[in-house]
C-alpha positions as CSV (number, residue, x, y, z in Angstrom):
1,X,-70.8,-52.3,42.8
2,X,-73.1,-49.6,42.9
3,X,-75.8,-48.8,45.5
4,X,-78.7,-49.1,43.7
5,X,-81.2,-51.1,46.2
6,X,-83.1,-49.1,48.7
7,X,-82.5,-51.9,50.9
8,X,-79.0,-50.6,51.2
9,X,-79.4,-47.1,53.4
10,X,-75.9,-44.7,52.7
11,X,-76.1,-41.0,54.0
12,X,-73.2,-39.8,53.7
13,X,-69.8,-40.0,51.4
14,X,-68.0,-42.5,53.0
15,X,-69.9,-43.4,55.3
16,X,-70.7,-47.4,56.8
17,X,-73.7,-49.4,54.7
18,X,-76.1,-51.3,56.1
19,X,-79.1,-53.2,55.7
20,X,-82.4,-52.5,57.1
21,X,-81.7,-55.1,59.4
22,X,-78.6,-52.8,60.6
23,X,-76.0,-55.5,59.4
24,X,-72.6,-53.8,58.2
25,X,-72.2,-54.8,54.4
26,X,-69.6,-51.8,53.8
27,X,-68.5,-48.3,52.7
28,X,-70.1,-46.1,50.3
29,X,-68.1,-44.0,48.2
30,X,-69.2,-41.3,46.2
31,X,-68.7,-41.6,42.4
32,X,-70.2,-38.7,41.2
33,X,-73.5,-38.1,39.1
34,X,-75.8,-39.1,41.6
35,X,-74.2,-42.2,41.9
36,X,-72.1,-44.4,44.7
37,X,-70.2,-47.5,45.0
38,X,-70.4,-50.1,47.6
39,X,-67.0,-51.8,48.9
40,X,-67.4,-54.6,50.5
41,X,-66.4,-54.6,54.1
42,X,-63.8,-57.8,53.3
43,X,-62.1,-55.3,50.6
44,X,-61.7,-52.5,52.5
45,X,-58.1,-51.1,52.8
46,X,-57.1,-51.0,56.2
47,X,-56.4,-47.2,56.0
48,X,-60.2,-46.3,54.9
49,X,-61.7,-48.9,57.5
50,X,-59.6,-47.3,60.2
51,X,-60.7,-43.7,59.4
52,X,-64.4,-44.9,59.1
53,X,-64.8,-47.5,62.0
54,X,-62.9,-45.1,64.8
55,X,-64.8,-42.5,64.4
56,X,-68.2,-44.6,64.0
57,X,-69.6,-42.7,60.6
58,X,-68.8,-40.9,57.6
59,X,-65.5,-39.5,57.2
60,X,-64.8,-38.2,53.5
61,X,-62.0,-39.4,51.7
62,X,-59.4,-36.4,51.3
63,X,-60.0,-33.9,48.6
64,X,-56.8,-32.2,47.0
65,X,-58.7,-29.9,44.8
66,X,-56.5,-30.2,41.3
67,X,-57.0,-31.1,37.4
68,X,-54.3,-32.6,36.1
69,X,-52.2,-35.5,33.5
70,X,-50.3,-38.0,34.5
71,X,-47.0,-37.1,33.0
72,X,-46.7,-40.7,30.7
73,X,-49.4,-38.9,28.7
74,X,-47.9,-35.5,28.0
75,X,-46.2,-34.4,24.7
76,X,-42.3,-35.0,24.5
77,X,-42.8,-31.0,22.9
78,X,-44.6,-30.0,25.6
79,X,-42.5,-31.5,28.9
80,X,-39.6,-29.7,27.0
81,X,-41.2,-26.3,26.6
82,X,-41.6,-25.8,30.3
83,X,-38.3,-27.9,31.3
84,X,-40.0,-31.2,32.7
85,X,-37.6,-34.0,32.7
86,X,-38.9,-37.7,33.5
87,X,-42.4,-38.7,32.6
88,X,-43.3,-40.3,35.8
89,X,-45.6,-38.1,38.1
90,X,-48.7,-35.7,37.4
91,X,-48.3,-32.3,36.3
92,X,-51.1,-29.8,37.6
93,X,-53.1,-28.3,35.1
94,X,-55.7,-25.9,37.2
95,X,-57.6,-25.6,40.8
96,X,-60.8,-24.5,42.1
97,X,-60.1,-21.1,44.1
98,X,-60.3,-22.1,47.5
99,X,-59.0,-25.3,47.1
100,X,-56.4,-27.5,49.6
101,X,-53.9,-27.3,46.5
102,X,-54.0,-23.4,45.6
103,X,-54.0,-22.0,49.2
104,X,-50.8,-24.9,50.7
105,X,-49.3,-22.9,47.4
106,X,-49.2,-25.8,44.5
107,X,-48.8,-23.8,40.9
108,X,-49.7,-24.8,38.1
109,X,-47.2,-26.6,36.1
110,X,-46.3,-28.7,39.4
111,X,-45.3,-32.2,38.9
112,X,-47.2,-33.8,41.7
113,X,-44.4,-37.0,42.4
114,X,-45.5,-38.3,46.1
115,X,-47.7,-37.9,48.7
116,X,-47.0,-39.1,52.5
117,X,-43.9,-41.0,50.9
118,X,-45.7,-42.6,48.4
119,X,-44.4,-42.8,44.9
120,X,-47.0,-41.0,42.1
121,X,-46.5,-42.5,38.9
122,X,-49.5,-41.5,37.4
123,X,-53.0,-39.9,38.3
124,X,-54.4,-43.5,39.1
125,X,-51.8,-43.4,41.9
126,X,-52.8,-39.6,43.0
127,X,-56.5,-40.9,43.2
128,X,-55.7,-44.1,45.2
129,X,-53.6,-42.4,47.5
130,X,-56.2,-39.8,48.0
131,X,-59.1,-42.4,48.6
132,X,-57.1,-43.8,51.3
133,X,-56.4,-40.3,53.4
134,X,-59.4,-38.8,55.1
135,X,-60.5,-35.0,54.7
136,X,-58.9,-33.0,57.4
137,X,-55.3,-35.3,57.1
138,X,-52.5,-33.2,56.9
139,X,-50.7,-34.4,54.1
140,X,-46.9,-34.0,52.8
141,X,-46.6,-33.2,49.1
142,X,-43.4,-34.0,47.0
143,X,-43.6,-32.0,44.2
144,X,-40.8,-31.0,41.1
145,X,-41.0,-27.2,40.1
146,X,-38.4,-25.8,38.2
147,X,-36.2,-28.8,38.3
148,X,-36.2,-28.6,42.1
149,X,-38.2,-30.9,44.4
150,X,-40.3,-29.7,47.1
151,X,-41.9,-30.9,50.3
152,X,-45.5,-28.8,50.3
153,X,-47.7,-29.3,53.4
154,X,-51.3,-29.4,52.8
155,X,-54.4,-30.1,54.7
156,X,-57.1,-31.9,52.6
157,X,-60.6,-31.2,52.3
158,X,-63.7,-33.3,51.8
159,X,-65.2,-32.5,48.2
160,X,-68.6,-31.1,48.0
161,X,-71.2,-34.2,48.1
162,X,-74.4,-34.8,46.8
163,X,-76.1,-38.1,48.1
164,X,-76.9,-40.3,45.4
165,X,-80.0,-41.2,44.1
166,X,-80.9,-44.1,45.3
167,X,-85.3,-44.0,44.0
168,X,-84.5,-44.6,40.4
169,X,-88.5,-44.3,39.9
170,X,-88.5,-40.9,37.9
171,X,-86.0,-42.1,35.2
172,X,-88.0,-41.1,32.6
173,X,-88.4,-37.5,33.9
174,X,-84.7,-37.7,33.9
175,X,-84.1,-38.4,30.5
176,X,-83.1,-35.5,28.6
177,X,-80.0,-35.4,31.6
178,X,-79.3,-38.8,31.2
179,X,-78.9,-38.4,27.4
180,X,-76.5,-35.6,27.1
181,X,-74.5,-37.2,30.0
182,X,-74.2,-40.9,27.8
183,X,-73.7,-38.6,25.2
184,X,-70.8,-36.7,26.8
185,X,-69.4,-40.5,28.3
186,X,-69.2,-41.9,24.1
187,X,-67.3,-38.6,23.2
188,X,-65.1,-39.0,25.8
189,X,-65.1,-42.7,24.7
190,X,-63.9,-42.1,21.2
191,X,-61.4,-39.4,22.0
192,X,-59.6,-42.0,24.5
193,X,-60.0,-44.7,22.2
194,X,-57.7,-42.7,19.3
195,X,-55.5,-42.0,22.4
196,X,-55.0,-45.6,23.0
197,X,-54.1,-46.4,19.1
198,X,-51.7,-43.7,19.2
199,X,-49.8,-44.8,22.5
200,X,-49.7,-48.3,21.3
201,X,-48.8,-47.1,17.8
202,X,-45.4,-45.2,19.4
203,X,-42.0,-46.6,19.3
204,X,-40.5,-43.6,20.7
205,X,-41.2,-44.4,24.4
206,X,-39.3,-47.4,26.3
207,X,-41.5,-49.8,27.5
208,X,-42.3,-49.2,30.9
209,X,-43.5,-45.6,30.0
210,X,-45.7,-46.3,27.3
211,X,-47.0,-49.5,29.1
212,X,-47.6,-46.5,32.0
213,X,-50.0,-44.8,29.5
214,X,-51.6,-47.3,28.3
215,X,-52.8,-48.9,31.9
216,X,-54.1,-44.9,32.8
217,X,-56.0,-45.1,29.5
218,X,-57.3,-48.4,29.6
219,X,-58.5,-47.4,33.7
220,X,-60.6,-44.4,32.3
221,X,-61.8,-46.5,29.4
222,X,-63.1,-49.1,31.3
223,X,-64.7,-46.2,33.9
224,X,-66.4,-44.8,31.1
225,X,-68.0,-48.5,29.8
226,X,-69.5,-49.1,33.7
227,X,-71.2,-45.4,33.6
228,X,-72.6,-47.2,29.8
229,X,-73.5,-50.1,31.1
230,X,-75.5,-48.0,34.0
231,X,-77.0,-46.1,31.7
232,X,-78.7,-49.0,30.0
233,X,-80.0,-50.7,32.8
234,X,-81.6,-47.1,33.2
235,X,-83.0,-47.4,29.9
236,X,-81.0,-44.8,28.5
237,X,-79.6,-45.3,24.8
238,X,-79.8,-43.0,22.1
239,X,-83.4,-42.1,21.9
240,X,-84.2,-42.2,25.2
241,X,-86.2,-44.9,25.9
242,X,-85.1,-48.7,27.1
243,X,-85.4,-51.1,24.1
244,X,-87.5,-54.1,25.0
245,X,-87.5,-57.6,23.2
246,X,-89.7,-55.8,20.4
247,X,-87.4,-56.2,17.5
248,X,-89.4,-53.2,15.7
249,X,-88.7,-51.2,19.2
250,X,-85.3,-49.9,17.9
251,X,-83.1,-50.3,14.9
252,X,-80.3,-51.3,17.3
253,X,-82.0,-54.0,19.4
254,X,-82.8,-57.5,18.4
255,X,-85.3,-60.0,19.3
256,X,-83.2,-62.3,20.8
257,X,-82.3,-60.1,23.7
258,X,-79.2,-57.9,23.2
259,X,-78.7,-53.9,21.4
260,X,-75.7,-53.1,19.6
261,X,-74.1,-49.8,18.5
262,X,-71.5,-49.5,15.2
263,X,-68.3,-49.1,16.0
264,X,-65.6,-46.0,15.0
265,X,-62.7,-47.1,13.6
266,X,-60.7,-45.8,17.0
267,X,-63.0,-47.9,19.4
268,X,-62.9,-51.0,17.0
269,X,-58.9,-50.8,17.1
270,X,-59.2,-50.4,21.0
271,X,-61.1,-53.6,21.3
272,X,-59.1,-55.2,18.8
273,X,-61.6,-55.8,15.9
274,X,-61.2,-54.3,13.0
275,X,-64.8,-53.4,12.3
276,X,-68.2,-54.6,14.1
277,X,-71.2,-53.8,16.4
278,X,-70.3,-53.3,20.3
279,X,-72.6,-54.8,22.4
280,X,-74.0,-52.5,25.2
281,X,-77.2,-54.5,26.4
282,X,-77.6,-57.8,27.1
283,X,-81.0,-58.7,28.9
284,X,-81.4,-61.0,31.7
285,X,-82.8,-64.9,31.1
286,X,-82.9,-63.6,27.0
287,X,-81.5,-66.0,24.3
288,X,-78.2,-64.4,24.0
289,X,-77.3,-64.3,27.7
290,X,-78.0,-67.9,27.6
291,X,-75.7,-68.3,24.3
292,X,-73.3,-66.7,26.4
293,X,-73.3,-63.1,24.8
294,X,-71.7,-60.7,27.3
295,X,-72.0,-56.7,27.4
296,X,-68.6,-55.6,25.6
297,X,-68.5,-58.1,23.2
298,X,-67.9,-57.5,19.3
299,X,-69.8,-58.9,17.0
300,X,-68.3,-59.5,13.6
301,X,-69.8,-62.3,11.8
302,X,-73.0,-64.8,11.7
303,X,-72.5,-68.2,10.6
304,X,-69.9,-68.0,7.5
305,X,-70.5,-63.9,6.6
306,X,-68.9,-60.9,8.1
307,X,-71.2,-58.4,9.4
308,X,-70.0,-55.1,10.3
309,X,-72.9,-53.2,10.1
310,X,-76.7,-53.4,11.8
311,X,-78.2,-53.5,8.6
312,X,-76.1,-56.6,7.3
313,X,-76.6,-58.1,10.6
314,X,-80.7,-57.8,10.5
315,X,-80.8,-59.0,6.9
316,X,-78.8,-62.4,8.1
317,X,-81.0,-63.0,10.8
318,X,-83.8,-62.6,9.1
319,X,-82.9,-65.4,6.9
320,X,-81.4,-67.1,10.1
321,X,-83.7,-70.2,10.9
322,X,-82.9,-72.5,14.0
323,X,-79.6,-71.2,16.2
324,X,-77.5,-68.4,15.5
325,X,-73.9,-69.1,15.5
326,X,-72.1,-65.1,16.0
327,X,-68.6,-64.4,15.5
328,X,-67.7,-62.7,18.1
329,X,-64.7,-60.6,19.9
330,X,-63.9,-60.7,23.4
331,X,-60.9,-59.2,25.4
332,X,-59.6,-58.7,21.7
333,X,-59.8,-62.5,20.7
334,X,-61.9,-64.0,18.8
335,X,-64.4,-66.5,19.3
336,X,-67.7,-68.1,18.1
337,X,-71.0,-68.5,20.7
338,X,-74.6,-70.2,19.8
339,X,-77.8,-68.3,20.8
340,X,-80.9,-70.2,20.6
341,X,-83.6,-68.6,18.3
């Protein structure tokens, strides 16, 4: 959930939310770009609560200071060039100067495999367990180097914090930032997307490893479509500027209450279509959130015709009279909704 309500008064990374009537709703947690998510108090781990509620305000989560891959999605050519064995664990790519990994003596080309006797399968695992220590903890690393293991000591830091933005009034003046970041987020999109084909395309890795891969993937993937989806409810798409229920506002955005984007081949494979439009807005109390059209879908057909384009979709509704029956895809199956028109 992200704070978004001035209603909802955060400080500090990690620190306890309340209400302006002072009731405790939960923790904030920084999320970068201005931005910060709320977890509710009843969904707290027990490990973050404790390090928030006895000291009675914010405590950072721990900060390990290192880029990395989880192993799963490394090269067979390139674990065997510098002798990694396994493919479970997260090798280090590169650290700040400064940071809690370069001066407790991490290198890079580390395989980071536990921390405080948990097992790292991955860098969803190194982020969890992170999120659950606080800055300041004095942490025991298990790392592989060399074909040897390694017990590092290291005490974590709190990464540098920027308190989100919680007056969205000045959007507009915003927007050229805003752009280039959504722009940066669909890059990033598409390369992960032709990632995901390629995993699920391999026959060369048992099960459990490319099953590994594929969970990390689909973890940033989905990441990447919240920061989308908050994006559009900033009125950011492509141009700029929020499309309204003006079908002449924008050539992606349709009277009856939803904007679409064409899909790349890699992102049509990842959500299992095998061409459409990818919904990205869906506007409140509109016809096609009462059809039941939901942010993510695929559409790939009206009535009896296949659409895969904007322009073949327009020219069918434009011809459309009464309801609009869409052939959609959702969590890669298929489907059919109404919207009233």
């Amino acid at each position: 959930m992200t704070l978004r309500s001035t209603g909802l008064l955060s400080r500090n990374d990690s620190s306890i939310v309340t209400t302006d009537t002072n009731q405790v709703v939960g923790m904030a947690q920084y999320a970068g770009y201005g931005r910060a998510y709320l977890y509710p108090i009843e969904f707290i781990r027990d490990t973050v609560a404790k390090r928030v509620l006895e000291k009675k305000g914010s405590v950072p989560a721990g900060w390990l200071g290192v880029f990395g891959d989880s192993l799963a999605q490394v090269p067979d050519t390139e674990r065997g060039a510098i002798g990694i064995e396994g493919k479970r664990g997260v090798i280090v790519r590169e650290f700040p100067p400064n940071s809690p990994a370069f001066t407790s003596g991490v290198l890079p080309n580390d395989v980071i495999i536990g921390i405080d006797g948990f097992d790292v399968a991955g860098s969803t695992d190194l982020s969890a367990a992170l999120s659950s220590l606080a800055a300041g903890h004095k942490a025991r690393l298990r790392v592989v180097r060399n074909r040897q293991n390694l017990d590092i000591s290291v005490e974590l830091g709190a990464k540098a914090y920027t308190p989100p933005v919680i007056d969205l009034g000045d959007v507009m003046g915003q927007k050229g930032s805003l752009l280039t970041h959504r722009e940066e987020v669909e890059a990033r999109l598409t390369e992960l997307a032709s990632q995901y084909r390629s995993y699920t395309a391999r026959k060369d890795l048992p099960p459990r490893e490319r099953n590994e891969a594929l969970r990390e993937l689909e973890i940033e993937i989905r990441q990447l479509q919240d920061t989308l989806r908050e994006l559009n409810q900033q009125g950011v798409d492509r141009g700029g500027l929020k499309a309204d229920n003006n079908e002449n506002t924008s050539d992606n955005s349709f009277k009856t209450g939803f904007v679409l984007r064409e899909l790349t081949p890699q992102l049509a494979g990842y959500f299992g279509a095998k061409a459409g439009m990818l919904v990205v807005t869906v506007e409140k109390e509109s016809p096609a959130e009462r059809g039941g059209l939901r942010t993510g879908d695929v559409i790939v057909g009206i009535n009896d015709k296949e659409t895969s384009t904007l322009v073949q979709l327009r020219e069918a509704l434009s011809a459309q009279k009464g309801d609009i029956s869409l052939k959609i895809v959702r969590a890669k199956a298929p489907m059919v909704i109404t919207i009233p028109n």
